[in-house]
C-alpha positions in Angstrom: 300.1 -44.0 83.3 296.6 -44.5 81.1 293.2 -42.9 82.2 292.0 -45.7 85.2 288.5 -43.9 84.8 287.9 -44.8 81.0 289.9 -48.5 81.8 287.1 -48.8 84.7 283.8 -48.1 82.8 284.7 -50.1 79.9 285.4 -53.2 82.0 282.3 -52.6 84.4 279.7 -55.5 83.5 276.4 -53.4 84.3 274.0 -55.9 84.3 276.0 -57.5 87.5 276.4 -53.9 89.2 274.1 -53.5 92.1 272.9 -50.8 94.2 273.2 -51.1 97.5 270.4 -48.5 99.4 271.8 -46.4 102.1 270.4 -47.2 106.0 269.6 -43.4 106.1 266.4 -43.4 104.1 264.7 -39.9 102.9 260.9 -39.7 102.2 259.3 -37.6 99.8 256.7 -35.7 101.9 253.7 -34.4 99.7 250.2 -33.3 100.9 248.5 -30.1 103.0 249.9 -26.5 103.7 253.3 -26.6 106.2 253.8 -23.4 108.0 257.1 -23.0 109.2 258.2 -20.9 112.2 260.4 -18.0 110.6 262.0 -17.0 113.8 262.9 -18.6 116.9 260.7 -16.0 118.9 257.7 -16.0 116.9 254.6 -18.3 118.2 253.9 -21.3 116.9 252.1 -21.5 113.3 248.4 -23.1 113.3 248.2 -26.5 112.6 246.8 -26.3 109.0 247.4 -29.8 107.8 248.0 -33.5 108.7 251.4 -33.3 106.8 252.0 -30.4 109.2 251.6 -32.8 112.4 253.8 -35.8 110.6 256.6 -33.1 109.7 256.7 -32.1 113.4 256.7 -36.1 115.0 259.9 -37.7 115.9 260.9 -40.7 113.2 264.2 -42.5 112.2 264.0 -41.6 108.9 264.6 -38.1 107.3 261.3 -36.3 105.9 261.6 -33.6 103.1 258.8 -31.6 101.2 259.5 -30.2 97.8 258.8 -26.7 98.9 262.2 -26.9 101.2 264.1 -26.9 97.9 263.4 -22.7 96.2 265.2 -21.5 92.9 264.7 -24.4 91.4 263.4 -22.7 88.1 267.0 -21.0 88.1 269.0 -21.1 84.9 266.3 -23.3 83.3 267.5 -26.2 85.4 263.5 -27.6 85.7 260.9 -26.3 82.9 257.9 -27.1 85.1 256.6 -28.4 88.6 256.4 -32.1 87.0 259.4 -32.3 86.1 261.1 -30.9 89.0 259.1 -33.3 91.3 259.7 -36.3 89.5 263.3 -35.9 89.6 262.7 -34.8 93.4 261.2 -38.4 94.0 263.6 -40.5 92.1 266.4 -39.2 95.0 264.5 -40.4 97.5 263.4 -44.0 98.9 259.7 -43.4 99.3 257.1 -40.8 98.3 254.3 -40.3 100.4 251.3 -38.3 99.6 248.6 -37.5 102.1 245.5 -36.6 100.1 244.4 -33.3 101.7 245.0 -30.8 99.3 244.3 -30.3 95.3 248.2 -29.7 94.9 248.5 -33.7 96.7 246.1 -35.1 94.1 247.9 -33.1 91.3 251.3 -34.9 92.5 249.4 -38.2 92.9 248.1 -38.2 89.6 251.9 -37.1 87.7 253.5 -39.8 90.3 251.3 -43.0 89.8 252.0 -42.6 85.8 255.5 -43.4 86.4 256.4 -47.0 86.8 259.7 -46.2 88.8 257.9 -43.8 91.2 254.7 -46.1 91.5 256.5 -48.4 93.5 257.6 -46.3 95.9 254.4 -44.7 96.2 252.5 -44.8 99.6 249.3 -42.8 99.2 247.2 -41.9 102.8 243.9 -40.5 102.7 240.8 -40.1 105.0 238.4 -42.8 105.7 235.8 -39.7 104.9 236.4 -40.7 100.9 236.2 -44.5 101.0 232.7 -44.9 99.7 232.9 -41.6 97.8 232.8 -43.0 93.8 235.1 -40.5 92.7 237.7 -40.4 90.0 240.1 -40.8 92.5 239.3 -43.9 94.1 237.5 -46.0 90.8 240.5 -45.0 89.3 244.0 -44.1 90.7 243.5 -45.5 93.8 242.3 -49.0 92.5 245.0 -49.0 90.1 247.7 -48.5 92.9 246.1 -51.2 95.0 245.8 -53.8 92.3 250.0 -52.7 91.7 250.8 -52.8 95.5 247.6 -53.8 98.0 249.9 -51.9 100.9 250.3 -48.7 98.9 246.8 -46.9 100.0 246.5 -46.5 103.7 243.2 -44.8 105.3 243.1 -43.2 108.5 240.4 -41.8 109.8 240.3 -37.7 109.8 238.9 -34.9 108.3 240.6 -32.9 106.2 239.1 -29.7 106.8 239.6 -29.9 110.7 243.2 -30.7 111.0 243.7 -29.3 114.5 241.3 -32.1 115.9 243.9 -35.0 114.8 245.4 -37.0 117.5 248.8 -37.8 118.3 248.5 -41.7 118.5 247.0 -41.4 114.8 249.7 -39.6 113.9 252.4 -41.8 115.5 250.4 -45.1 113.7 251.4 -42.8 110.2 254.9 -42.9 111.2 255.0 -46.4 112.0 253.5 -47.7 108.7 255.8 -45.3 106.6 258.5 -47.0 108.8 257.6 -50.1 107.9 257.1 -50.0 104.3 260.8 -48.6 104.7 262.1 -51.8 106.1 260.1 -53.5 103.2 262.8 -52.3 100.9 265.5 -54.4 99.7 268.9 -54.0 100.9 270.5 -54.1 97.1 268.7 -54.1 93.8 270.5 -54.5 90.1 271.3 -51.4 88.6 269.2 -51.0 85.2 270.0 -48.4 82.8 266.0 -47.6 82.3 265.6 -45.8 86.0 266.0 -42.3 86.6 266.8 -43.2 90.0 269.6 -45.4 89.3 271.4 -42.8 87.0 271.2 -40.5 89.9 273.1 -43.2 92.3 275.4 -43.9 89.3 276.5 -40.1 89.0 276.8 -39.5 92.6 279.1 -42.8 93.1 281.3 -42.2 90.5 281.9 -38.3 91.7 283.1 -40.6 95.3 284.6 -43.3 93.3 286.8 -40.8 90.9 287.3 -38.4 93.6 286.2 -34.5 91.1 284.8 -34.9 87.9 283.2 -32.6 85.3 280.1 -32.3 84.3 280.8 -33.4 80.4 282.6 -36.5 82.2 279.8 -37.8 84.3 277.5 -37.1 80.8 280.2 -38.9 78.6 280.6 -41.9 81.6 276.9 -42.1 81.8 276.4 -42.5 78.3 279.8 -45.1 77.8 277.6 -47.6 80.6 274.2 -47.2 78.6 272.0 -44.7 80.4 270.3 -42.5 77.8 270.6 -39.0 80.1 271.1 -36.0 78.1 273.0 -33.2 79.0 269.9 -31.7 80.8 269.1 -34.6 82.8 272.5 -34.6 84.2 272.5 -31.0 85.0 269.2 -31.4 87.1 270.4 -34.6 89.4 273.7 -32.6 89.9 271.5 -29.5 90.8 269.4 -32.1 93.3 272.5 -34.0 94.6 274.0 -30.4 95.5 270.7 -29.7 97.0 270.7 -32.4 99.0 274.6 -31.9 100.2 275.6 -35.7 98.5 278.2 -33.2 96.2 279.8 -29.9 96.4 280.3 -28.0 93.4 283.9 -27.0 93.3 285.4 -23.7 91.4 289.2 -23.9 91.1 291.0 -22.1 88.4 288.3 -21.5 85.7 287.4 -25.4 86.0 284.7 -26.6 87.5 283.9 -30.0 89.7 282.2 -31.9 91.6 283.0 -33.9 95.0 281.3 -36.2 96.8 280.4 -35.4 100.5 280.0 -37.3 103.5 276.3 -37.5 103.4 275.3 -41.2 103.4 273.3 -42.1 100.2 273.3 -44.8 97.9 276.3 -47.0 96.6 277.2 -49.2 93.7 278.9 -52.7 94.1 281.0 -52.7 91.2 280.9 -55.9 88.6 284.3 -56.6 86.4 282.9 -57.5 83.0 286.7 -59.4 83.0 286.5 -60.4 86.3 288.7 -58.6 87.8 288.2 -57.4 91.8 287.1 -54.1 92.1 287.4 -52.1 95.1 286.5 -48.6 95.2 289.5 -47.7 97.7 291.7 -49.2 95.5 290.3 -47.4 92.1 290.1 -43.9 94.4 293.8 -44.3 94.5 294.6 -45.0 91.1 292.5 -42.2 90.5 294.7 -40.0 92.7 297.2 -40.8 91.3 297.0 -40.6 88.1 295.9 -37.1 88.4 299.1 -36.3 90.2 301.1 -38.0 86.9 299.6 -36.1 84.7 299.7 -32.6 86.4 296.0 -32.1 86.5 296.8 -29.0 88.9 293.0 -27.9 88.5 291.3 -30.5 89.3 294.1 -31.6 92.2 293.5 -28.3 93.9 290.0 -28.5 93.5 289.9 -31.7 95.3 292.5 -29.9 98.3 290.2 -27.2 98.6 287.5 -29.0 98.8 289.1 -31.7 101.4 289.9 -28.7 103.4 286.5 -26.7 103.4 285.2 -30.2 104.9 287.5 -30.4 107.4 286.6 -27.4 108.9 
C-alpha cells in the first residue's frame, strides 16, 4: 500500500483549497493592566483597566490576552515580544487593542505594519485623544481608517480613572467586537503568503493524517508552497499546543502530534485531478496504511492519545 499522505499533497490544487473559519471565534485581547484573582478566597483585584472590565463581561466569543500564555521564551521557541505576539494574533480571528497603556500602543504600532494582522485589527481608544495631534492619530490611526473606516472605535473614558467606567459602555464594546466578528467571511481561499493560513494548514493536516512529525508537517508545508522554516513550524506547534488544538504525543522515542477536539479552523480540500476528497475518507486510508506498514510508534501514539481523551 503507497504513502496516501504524499499521493494527497501532490494532487491538492491549493489555489482551490479554502479555509473555512470556525463558529467559535477567539479575540486577541491587548491593552491596560489585568489583575487576576490568585485564589478563590482572596478579594477581588481593583479595577485597573478598561481591558480589565471587558475581560470580566459575559460575550459569545472567547477572549485571550497574551500574558495567559508564560514560558514562551523556553527553548528559544520566540526570540522577542514581537515575534511571539505576531504569531499570537495570526491564531486568532480578531485583535483588539484598547489604547490605555504604553505596552497597547507598542503592540499597535508592530500590528498595523503587518498587512495580515491589519485586517483584523480593531483599535478602541478614548474620545479624550480625538483632537489631540499626536503621532498616534495623524499617523497610525489615519492610516487604519483610510484601510478599514470601522477599525478605530472611540468611546468615551478616561484612561487614568478606570473604576468610573460604566457597564452599558462596556457592554456597547462587546457588541461592536461582536459584530465586526459576524463581519467575517465564513470561508476565504487559502494563500501560501499568510502566517495565519500555514497555522490552519498544519493544524488540519495533524486531524486529517491522524499523528504526524514535526519534519512531516515542515516537509508537507513546504511540498504545497508555504515558505515556513523549521522555526516557524516549531512556534505554531508550540501555540497550537498552547491553545489545546494538538497534543504532543511521546511514544517509544518518537514524537507526534494529534489533533484535539477543540473547534478551530478547517480546510476544504481541492483535487488538482479532480478527484473527491473527503477527510473521513483520507483519515482512513491514513489508518490504514499505518497499520500495513507496522508503524507501531506512531499507532500507539495515536491509542494513547485516543485514550487520554477519552478519559
Amino acid at each position: 500500500m503507497k504513502d496516501p499522505r504524499g499521493e494527497i499533497i501532490a494532487d491538492l490544487e491549493i489555489s482551490s483549497c479554502r479555509i473555512v473559519h470556525t463558529d467559535t471565534p477567539v479575540v486577541l485581547l491587548c491593552g491596560g493592566i489585568v489583575k487576576i484573582k490568585e485564589h478563590p478566597d482572596f478579594p477581588d483585584p481593583s479595577i485597573e483597566s478598561l481591558r480589565h472590565l471587558v475581560v470580566q463581561a459575559e460575550t459569545n466569543f472567547e477572549l485571550f490576552r497574551p500574558e495567559e500564555i508564560t514560558k514562551w521564551q523556553e527553548d528559544a521557541v520566540f526570540k522577542n515580544l514581537v515575534d511571539f505576539e505576531t504569531e499570537l494574533a495570526a491564531i486568532c480571528s480578531l485583535v483588539v487593542i484598547i489604547l490605555e497603556s504604553p505596552g497597547a500602543i507598542a503592540e499597535l504600532g508592530a500590528f498595523s505594519q503587518l498587512n495580515e494582522l491589519r485586517d483584523k485589527l480593531v483599535v478602541i481608544k478614548s474620545s479624550s485623544f480625538t483632537k489631540a495631534d499626536s503621532f498616534i492619530n495623524l499617523g497610525i490611526l489615519s492610516y487604519l481608517k483610510e484601510t478599514n473606516v470601522e477599525s478605530v472605535k472611540t468611546f468615551p473614558w478616561d484612561v487614568n480613572k478606570p473604576e468610573e467606567i460604566g457597564n452599558e459602555m462596556v457592554i456597547d464594546i462587546v457588541d461592536e467586537i461582536a459584530a465586526r466578528l459576524k463581519k467575517i467571511s465564513k470561508t476565504r481561499s487559502l494563500k501560501t503568503t499568510q502566517e495565519s493560513h500555514a497555522t490552519t494548514l498544519i493544524c488540519d493536516l495533524i486531524r486529517i493524517f491522524v499523528a504526524l512529525k514535526q519534519a512531516e508537517i515542515h516537509q508537507y508545508s513546504l511540498n504545497l508552497g508555504f515558505k515556513v522554516s523549521l522555526e516557524e513550524v516549531k512556534r505554531k506547534l508550540f501555540l497550537l499546543e498552547k491553545f489545546q488544538l494538538i497534543k504532543l504525543v511521546e511514544y517509544a522515542g518518537a514524537t507526534y502530534y494529534c489533533r484535539t477536539k477543540e473547534p478551530y479552523n478547517r480546510l476544504r480540500l481541492s483535487s488538482a485531478s479532480k478527484k473527491r476528497l473527503e477527510d473521513t475518507d483520507i483519515t482512513l486510508d491514513c489508518l490504514a496504511y499505518y497499520k500495513e506498514s507496522r508503524d507501531r510508534h506512531r499507532l500507539g501514539a495515536i491509542r494513547a492519545f485516543r485514550e487520554k481523551e477519552r478519559e
